[in-house]
C-alpha positions in Angstrom: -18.8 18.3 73.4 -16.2 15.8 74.9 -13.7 16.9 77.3 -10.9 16.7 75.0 -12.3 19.3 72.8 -13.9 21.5 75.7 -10.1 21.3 76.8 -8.7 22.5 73.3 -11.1 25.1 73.7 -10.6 26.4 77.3 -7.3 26.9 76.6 -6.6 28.6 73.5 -3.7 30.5 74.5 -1.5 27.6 76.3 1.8 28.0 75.8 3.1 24.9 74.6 2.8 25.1 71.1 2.7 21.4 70.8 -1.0 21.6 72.6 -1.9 24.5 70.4 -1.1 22.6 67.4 -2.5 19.5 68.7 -5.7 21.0 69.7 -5.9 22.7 66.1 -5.6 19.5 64.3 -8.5 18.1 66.4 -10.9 20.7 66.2 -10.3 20.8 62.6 -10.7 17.3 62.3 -13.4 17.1 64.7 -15.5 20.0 62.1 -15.2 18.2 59.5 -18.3 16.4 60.0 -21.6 18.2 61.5 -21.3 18.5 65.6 -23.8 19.3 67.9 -21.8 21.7 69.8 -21.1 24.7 67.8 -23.1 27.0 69.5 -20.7 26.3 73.0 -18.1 28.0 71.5 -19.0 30.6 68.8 -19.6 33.2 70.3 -16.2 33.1 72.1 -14.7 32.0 68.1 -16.7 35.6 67.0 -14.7 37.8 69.9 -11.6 35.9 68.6 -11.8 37.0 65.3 -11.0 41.0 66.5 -8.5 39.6 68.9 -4.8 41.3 69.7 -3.1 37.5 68.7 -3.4 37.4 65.2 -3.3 33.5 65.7 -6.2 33.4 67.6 -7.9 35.1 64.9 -6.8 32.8 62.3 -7.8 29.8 64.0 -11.5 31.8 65.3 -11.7 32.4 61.3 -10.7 28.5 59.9 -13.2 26.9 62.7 -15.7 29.2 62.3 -15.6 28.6 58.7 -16.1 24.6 59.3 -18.4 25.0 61.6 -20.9 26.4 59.6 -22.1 23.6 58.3 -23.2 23.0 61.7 -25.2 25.9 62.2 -28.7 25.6 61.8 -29.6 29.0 62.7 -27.2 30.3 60.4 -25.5 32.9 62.4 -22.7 32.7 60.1 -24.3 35.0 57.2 -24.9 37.5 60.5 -21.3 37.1 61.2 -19.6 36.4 58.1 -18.7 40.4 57.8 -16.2 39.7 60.7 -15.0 36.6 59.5 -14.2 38.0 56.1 -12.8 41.1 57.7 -9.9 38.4 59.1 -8.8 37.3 55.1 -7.7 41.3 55.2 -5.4 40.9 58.1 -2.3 42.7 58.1 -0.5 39.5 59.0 -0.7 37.9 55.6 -0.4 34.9 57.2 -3.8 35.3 58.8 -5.3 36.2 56.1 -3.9 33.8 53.6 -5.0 30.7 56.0 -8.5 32.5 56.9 -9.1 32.9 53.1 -8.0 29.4 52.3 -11.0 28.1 55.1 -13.6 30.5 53.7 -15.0 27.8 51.0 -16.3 25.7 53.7 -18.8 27.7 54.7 -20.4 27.3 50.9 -21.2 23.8 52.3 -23.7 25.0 54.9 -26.5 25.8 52.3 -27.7 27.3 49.2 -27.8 31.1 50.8 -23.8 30.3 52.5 -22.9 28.8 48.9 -24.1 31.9 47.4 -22.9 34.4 49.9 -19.0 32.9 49.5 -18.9 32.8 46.1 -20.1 36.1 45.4 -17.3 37.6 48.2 -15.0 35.3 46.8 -15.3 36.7 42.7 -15.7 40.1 44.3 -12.5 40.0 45.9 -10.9 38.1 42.7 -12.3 41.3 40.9 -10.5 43.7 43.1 -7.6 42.5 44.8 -5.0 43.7 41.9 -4.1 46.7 44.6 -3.4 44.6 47.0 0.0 43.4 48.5 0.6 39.2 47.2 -2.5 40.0 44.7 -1.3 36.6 42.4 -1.5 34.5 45.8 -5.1 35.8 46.7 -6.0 34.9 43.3 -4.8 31.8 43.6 -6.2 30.9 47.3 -9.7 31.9 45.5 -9.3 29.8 42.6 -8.3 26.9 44.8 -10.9 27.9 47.2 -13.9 27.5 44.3 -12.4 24.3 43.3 -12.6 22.2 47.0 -15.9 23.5 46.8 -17.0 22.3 43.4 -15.7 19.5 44.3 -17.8 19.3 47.2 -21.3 20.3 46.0 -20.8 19.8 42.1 -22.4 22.9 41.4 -21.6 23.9 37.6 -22.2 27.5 38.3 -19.6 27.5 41.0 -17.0 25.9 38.2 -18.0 28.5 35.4 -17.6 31.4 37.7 -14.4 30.1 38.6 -13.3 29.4 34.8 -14.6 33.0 34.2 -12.4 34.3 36.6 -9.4 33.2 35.5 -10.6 34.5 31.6 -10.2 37.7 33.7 -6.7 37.7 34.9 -4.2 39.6 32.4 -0.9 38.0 32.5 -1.2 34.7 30.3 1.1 33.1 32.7 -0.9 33.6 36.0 -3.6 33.0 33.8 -2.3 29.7 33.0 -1.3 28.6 36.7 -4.6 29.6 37.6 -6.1 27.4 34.8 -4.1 24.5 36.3 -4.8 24.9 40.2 -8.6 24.5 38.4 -8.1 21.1 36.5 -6.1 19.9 39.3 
């Protein structure tokens, strides 16, 4: 890990938000391909994701989620449980951006792929009790698309095109239909 991102890490909560935000982008940037130093930080990244600072457990949740594709000893389906507890948070917020990350980790294997998209139609299936439930919906719908996209894996697309079958009202149905063909 360069000192730039050791840095980012050392200091997660620095005050200036212009740091914060700086060190975000380039951690997140820095995930999106493999690294060889995702083991340095996860375990602190698994703490976060309980922590008091509902930012710090967004952010533990989003690089967690991209850096599972560079975990070979796939801790992540030991700690997914956590991670996933995070796209529940009581700060929508939180949970809206640690949803929206949760795809990624589908590009890790076949057993991640599998894992997310099961959690992923499972929540589709029974969020309608929950606060924003037409946002969810649509964070998982967009969420099965980027990874599609990804991996090109037709069963990911017909669960996705299934899902939407499922909702009731024709006109979320419909913007749901389009996030998909988008």
């Amino acid at each position: 890990m360069d000192s730039i991102i050791r840095s980012y890490f050392d200091n997660p909560d620095n005050e200036d938000k212009d740091f914060r935000y700086e060190a975000y982008v380039h951690i997140m940037k820095a995930t999106e391909e493999e690294v060889d130093w995702s083991y340095e930080v996860w375990d602190q990244l698994k703490e976060d994701l309980a922590h008091p600072d509902n930012h710090r457990r967004s952010r533990a949740a989003q690089f967690l989620s991209s850096l599972a594709k560079s975990d070979p000893e796939k801790r992540i389906l030991r700690d997914f449980p956590a991670l996933w507890e995070v796209t529940k948070d009581k700060m929508f917020v939180t949970a809206r951006h640690s949803l929206q990350s949760v795809w990624k980790i589908g590009l890790a294997g076949p057993e991640q792929k599998e894992m997310v998209v099961s959690q992923l139609a499972n929540r589709f299936d029974n969020c309608k009790d929950e606060k924003n439930y037409t946002l969810i919906r649509s964070d998982i719908i967009q969420g099965l698309k980027k990874l599609y996209d990804e991996v090109k894996d037709e069963e990911i697309k017909q669960k996705a095109l299934n899902l939407i079958e499922t909702e009731e009202e024709s006109k979320y149905r419909k913007k749901l239909a389009a996030l998909w063909r988008t």
